[in-house]
FIKOL-219915 format. One record per atom (N, C-alpha, C): residue in three letters; z, x, y. Coordinates in pm, whole numbers, padded with zeros to 5 digits, always signed. Each point is the difference from the previous one (the first is absolute). Layout:
BEGIN
ALAZXY;...
# end
This chain:
BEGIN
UNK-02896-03576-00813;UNK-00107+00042-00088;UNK+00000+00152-00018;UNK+00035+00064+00094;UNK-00003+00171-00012;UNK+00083+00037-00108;UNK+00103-00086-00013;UNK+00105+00047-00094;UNK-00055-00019-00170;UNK-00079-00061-00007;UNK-00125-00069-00084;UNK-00062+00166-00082;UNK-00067+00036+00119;UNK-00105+00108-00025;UNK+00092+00140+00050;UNK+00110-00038-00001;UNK+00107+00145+00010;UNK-00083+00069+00151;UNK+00026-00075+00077;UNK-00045+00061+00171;UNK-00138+00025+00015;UNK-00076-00055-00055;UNK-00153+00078+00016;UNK-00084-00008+00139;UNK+00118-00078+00061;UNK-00063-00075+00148;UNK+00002+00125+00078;UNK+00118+00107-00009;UNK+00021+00069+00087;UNK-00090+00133-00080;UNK-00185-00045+00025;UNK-00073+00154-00059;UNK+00018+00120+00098;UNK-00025-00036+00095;UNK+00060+00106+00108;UNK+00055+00154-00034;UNK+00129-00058-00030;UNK+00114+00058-00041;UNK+00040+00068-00130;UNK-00085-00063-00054;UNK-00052+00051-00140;UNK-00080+00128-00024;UNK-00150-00045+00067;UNK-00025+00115+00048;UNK+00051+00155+00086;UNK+00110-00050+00083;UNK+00055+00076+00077;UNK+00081+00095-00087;UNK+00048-00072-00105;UNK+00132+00054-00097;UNK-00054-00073-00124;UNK-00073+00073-00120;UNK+00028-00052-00065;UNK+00044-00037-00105;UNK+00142+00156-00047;UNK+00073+00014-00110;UNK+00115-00156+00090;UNK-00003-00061+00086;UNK+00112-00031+00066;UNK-00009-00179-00109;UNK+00143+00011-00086;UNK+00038-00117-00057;UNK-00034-00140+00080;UNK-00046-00070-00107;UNK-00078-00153+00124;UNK+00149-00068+00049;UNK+00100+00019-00081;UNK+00095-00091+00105;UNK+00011+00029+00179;UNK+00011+00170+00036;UNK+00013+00024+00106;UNK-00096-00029+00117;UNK-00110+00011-00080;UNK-00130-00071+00076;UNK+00023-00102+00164;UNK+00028-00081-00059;UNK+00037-00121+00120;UNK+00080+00107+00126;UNK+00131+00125-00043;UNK+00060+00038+00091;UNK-00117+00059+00073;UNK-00051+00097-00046;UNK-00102+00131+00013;UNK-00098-00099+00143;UNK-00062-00101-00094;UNK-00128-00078+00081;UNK+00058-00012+00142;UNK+00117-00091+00026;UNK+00078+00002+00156;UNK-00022+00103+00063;UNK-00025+00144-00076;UNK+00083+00132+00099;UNK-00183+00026+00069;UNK-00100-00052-00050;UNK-00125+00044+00043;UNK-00090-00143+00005;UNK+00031-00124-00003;UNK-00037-00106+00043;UNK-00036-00005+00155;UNK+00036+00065+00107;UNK-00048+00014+00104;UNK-00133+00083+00039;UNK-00060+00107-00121;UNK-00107+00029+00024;UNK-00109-00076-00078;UNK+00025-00115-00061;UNK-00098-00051-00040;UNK-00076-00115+00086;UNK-00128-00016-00065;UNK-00114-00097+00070;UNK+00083-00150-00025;UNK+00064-00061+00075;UNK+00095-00145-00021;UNK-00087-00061-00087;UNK-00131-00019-00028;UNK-00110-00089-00024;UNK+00019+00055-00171;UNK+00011+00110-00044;UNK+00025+00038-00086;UNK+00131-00015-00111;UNK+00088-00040+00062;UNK+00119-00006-00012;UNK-00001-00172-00086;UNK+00031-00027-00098;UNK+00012-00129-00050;UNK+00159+00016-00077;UNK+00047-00181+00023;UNK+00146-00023-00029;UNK+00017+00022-00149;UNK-00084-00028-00080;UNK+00022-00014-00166;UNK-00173+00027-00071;UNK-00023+00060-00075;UNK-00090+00010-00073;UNK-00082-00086-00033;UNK+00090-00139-00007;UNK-00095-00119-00024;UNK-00010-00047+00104;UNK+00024+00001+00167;UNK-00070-00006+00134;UNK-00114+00093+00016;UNK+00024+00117-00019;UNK-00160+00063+00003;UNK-00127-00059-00088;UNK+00015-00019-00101;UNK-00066-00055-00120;UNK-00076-00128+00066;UNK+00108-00064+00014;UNK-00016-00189+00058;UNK-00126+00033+00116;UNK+00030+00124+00093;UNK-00063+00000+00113;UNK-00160+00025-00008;UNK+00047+00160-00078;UNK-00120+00028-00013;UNK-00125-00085-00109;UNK+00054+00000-00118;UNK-00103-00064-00099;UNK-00024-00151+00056;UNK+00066-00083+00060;UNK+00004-00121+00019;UNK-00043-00063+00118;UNK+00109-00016+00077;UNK-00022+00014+00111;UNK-00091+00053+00129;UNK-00049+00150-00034;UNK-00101+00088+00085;UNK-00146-00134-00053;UNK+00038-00025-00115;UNK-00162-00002-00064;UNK-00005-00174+00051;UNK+00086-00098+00057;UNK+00022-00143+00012;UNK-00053+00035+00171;UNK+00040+00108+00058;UNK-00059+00000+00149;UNK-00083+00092+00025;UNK-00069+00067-00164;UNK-00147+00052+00073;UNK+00018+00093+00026;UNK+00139+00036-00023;UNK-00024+00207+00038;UNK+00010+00062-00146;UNK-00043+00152+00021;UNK-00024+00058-00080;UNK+00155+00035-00029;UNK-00008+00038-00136;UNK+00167+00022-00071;UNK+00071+00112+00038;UNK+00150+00053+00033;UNK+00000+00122+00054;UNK+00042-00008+00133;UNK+00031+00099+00074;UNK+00048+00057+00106;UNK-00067+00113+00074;UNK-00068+00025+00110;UNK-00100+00046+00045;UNK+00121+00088+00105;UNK-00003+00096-00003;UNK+00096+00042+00136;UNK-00105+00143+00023;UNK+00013-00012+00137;UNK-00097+00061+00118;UNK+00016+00183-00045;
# end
């Protein structure tokens, strides 16, 4: 799906760099994927989506990612 929305999964990195062409994206995200919140981190655009709009709201939590 990332390849879909030309990498949008990796905002991160985007932010970090963001004249940086979306193909390289995916490399870039690996090199700083270790300082991120894991909880934050979703496989495809349409797994975050599924989770949050759907899912959060089928078990009652609020939509989103809460990190401390």
């Amino acid at each position: 799906m990332n390849a879909l929305v030309f990498d949008n999964g990796f905002h991160t990195v985007h932010h970090e760099r963001p004249g940086l062409h979306w193909s390289r994206l995916r490399t870039e995200h690996a090199k700083i994927a270790h300082h991120l919140e894991p909880r934050c981190v979703s496989p495809s655009i349409f797994h975050y989506a599924v989770e949050t709009y759907l899912l959060s709201r089928l078990r009652g939590r609020a939509a989103g990612i809460s990190v401390p």
